[in-house]
N, C-alpha and C positions, 0 to 999 in steps of 0.2 A: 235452400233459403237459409241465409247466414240469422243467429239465435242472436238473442242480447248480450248474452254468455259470449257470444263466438265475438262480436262486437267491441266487449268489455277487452277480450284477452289480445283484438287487435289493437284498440289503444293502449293497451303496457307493454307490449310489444315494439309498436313506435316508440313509446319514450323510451325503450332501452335501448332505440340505434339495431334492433334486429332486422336480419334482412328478413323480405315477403317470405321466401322458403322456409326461414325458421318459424318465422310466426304462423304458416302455416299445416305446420309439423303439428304446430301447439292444440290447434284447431283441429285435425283431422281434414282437411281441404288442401285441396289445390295451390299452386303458389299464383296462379295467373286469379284464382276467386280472392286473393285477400291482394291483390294490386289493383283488379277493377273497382272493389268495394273501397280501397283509399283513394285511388283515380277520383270515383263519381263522387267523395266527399271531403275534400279539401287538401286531398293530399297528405305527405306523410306530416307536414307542416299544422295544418289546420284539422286533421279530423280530428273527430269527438263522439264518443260513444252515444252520446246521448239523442244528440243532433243528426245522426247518420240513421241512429233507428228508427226517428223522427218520419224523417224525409222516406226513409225504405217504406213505412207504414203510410204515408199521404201516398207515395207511389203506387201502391196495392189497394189503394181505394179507389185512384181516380182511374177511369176508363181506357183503355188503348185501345192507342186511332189505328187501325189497320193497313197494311202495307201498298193498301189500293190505293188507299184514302191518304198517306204521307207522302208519297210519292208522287208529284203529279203529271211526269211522263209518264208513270205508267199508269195511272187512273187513265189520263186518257187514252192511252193504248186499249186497253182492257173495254172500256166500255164501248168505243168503239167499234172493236172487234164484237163483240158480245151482240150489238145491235145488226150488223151484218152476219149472224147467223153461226160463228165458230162456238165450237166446247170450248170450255176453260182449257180440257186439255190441250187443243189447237193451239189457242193461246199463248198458255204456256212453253210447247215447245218450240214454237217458234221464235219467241221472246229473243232467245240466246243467237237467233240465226238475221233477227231485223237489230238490235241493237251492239252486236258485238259482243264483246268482252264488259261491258258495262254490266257488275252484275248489281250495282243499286236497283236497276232496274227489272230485274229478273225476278219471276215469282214460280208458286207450285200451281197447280192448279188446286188442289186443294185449297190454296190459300184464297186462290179468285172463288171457289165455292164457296167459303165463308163469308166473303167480302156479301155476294149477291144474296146468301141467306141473311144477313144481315139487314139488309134495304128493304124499309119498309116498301108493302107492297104500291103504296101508291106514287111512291119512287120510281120504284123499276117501270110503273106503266106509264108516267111522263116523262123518262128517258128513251121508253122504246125497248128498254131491255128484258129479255125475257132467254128462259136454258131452253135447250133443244129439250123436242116431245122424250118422253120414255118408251120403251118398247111397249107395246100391250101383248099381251099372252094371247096366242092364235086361241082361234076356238076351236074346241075339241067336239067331234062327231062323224058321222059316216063319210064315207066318202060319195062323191055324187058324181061323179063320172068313171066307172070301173076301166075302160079302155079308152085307149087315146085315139084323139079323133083325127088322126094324121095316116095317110096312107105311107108305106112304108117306110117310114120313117128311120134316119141310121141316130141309135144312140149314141149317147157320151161315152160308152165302154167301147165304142170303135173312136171316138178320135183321138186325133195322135196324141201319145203320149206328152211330147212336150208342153200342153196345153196346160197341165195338170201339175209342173212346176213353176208356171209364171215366169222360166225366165226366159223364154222365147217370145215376144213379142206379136200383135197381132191377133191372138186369140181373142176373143169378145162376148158376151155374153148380153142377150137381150129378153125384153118381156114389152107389154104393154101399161100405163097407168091410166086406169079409165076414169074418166067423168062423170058426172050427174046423170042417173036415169043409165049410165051405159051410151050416154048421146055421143062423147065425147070421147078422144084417146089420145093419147103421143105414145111413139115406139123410145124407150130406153134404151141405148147401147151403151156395154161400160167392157174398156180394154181390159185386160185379165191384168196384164201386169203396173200396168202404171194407172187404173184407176181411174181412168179420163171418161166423162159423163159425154156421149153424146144426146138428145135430143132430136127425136126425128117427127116433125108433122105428120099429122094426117086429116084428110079429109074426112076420114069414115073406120072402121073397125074390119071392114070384110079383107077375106083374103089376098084380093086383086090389089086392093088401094096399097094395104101394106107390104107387100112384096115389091111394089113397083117402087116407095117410098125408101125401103131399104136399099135395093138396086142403085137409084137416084143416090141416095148418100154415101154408100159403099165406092160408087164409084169415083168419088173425090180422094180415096185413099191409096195412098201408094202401093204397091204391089206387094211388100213384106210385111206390112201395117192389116190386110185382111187376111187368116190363114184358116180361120173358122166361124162361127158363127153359131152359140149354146141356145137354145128357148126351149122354154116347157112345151106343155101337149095342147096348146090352146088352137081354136080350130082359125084363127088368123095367120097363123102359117102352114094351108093347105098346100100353098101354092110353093111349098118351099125350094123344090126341085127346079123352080126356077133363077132361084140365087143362089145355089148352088152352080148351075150353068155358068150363070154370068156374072159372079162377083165371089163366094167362096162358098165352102162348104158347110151346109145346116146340121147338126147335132140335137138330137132333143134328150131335154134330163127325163129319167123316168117320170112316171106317176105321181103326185104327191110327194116330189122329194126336191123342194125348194132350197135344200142344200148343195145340190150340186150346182147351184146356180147363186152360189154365198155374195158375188161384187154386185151381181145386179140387184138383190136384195136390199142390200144393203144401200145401197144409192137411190134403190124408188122409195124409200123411207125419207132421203134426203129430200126427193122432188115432191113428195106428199108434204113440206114444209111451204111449198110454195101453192100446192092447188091439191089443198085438205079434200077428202071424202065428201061428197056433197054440193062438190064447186065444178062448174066448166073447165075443161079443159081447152087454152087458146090454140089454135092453129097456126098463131102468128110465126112466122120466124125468125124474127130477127128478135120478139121476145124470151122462146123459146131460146134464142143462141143465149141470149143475156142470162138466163134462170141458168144455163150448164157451165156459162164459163164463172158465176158467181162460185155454185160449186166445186167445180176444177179450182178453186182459187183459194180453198181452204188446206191447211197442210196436215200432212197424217201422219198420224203416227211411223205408221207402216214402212214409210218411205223417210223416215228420221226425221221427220217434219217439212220436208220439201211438198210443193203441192203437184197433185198429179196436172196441174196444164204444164208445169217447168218437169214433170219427168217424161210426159209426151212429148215436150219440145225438144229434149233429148233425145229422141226414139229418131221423129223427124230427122233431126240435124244428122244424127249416125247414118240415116239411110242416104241421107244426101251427099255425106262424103264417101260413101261407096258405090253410089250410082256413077 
């Protein structure tokens, strides 16, 4: 921040026909900080030490409008998106891939965090706007099922190894999200590599319903698109030796080890935005499609900000010109 001093010695400066570089020789500065500070005040013509300091000290009082808020393509980008469920950082990176080269338009995601801590809250709740949940911290204590309830079951240390680079395609990892009371369920399946949320109904939680459920949906996939098939020890896939037969092969993660199963994790946190703890789970399907391709629609990091329905529909199309 340029001083009064610094101010003073820009105006004897101009009157002596010096060029920005000298005069900012004199200053200890930049020569681009002593051509904006004459730029923003009358030039080399009209500035005035006095009148410059004036105006720098009004400027530092009065408030700045934030880049959400100046810009109004992108305010309305932003809120927008915000109200259909994206992070800032979603947002953000995708900014540069929906708008092109325009970078008026372009923000951090930081900066859209400040914008929304900014808003007052009763703001944000007649917009609609609101941040995705935060993690909550598991709870810690014994374990309550010492062995899995799956007869013999092949682990994740036997499938194939390509599974475990993501760049072989097909791989999938699934679990359940249950309902109110346990009434209620849908099966989650999410591709290894490109992140794509399926959504699978169910009638009921028992082994039969869910086996047959996945079978049914596996079987609209093309043949390079199903290679495996990750779930925990949960006793809904008793029956798993059945899709393995007839659509691919079951893998189960150890014990307690919700890590080896990180995209599906990771995605029933997203579908817990739509049917919180405590809420019914629909059976509908065609709602159900709507809740997965909302998700599929958001873009990640992961993937440079493309969304995983457009790196599935990638996957498709390759399989299709090699079919």
């Amino acid at each position: 921040m340029l001083t009064v001093a610094d101010r003073e010695e820009i105006s004897r400066g101009l009157s002596e026909g010096l060029e920005y570089r000298e005069i900012a020789e004199r200053i200890g500065r930049d020569a681009s900080v002593v051509s904006r500070e004459v730029g923003r005040h009358g030039g080399r013509e009209g500035y005035r030490c006095v009148l410059a300091e004036q105006a720098a000290a009004a400027g530092r009082r009065r408030p700045k409008q934030l880049k959400v808020d100046r810009v109004p393509r992108l305010s309305a980008y932003v809120r927008y998106w915000l109200r259909r469920g994206w992070s800032p950082a979603s947002i953000a990176g995708r900014l540069p891939i929906d708008v092109g080269g325009e970078q008026a338009v372009w923000v951090s995601h930081e900066a859209i965090y400040t914008w929304v801590y900014a808003q007052p809250v009763s703001t944000l709740d007649r917009e609609f706007i609101k941040l995705r949940s935060g993690r909550t911290a598991r709870r810690s204590g014994p374990s309550t099922s010492p062995a899995p309830r799956i007869a013999e079951p092949a682990w994740i240390d036997e499938r194939p190894a390509e599974a475990e680079g993501r760049a072989v395609p097909g791989h999938w990892e699934g679990d359940l999200v249950i309902g109110k009371n346990g009434r209620s369920a849908v099966a989650t399946l999410v591709e290894r590599t490109s992140r794509f949320l399926i959504l699978v109904p169910l009638a009921g939680r028992d082994a039969l319903t869910v086996s047959q459920a996945i079978i049914a949906m596996a079987g609209e996939l093309p043949a390079p698109l199903k290679r495996s098939l990750t779930w925990d020890c949960g006793a809904e896939m008793a029956r798993h030796s059945e899709i393995t037969a007839k659509q691919f092969p079951v893998y189960f993660a150890h014990p307690h080890s919700p890590w080896q199963r990180g995209s599906n994790e990771n995605l029933n946190r997203l579908v817990r935005e739509f049917f919180p703890k405590g809420t019914a789970i629909t059976s509908d399907r065609d709602y159900l499609a709507a809740v997965a391709a909302e998700i599929n629609d958001r873009p990640r990091k992961i993937h440079d900000w493309k969304k995983p329905s457009e790196v599935f529909t990638e996957l498709l199309a390759a399989h299709a010109s090699t079919s």
